[in-house]
C-alpha positions in Angstrom: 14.7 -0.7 -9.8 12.0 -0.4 -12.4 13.0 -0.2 -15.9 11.0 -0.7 -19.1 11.9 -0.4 -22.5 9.8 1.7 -25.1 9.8 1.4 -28.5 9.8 4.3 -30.7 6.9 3.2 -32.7 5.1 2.7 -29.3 2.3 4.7 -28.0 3.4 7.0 -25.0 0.3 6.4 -23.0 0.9 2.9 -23.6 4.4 3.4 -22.1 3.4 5.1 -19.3 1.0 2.2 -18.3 3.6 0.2 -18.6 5.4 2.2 -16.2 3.0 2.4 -13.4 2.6 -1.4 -13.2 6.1 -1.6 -13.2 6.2 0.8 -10.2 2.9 -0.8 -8.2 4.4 -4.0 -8.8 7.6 -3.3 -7.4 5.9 -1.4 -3.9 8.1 1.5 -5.0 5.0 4.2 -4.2 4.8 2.4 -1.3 8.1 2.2 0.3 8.3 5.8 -0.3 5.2 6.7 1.7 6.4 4.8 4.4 9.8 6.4 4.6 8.4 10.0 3.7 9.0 10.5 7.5 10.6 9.3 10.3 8.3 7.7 12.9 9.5 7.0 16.2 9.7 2.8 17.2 7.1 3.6 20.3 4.9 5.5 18.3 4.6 2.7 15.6 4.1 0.0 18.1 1.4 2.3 19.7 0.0 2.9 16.2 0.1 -1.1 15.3 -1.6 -1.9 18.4 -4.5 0.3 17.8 -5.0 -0.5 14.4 -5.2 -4.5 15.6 -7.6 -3.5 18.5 -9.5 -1.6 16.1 -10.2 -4.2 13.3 -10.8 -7.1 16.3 -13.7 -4.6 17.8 -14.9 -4.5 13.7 -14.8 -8.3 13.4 -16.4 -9.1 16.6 -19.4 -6.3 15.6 -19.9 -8.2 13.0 -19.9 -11.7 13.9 -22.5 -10.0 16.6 -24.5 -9.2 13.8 -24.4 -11.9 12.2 -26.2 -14.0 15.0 -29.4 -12.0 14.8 
């Protein structure tokens, strides 16, 4: 859980700052996108394997590339 402690002679946007690294630093933004819905175990593994398919056809593009 992210806490932070703010002084009251400190500077709100200061605080808020603090805040948001707190947050992006914990995955909290995160997590919660990834449990904003529920996505079914099939469809995830369908999802994860295009995904890796996809970024082996970018690498081997441009390794191609890279021979010319």
């Amino acid at each position: 859980m992210a806490t932070i402690t703010v002084e009251d002679s400190e500077n709100l946007e200061k605080a808020i700052k603090k805040f948001k690294r707190m947050v992006e630093k914990e995955g909290i933004i995160r997590e919660y996108k990834k449990r904003e819905y529920f996505v079914k175990p099939s469809a995830e593994l369908h999802q994860k394997k295009t995904t890796l398919a996809r970024k082996l056809l970018n690498k081997r593009r441009k390794s191609e590339k890279k021979d010319y």
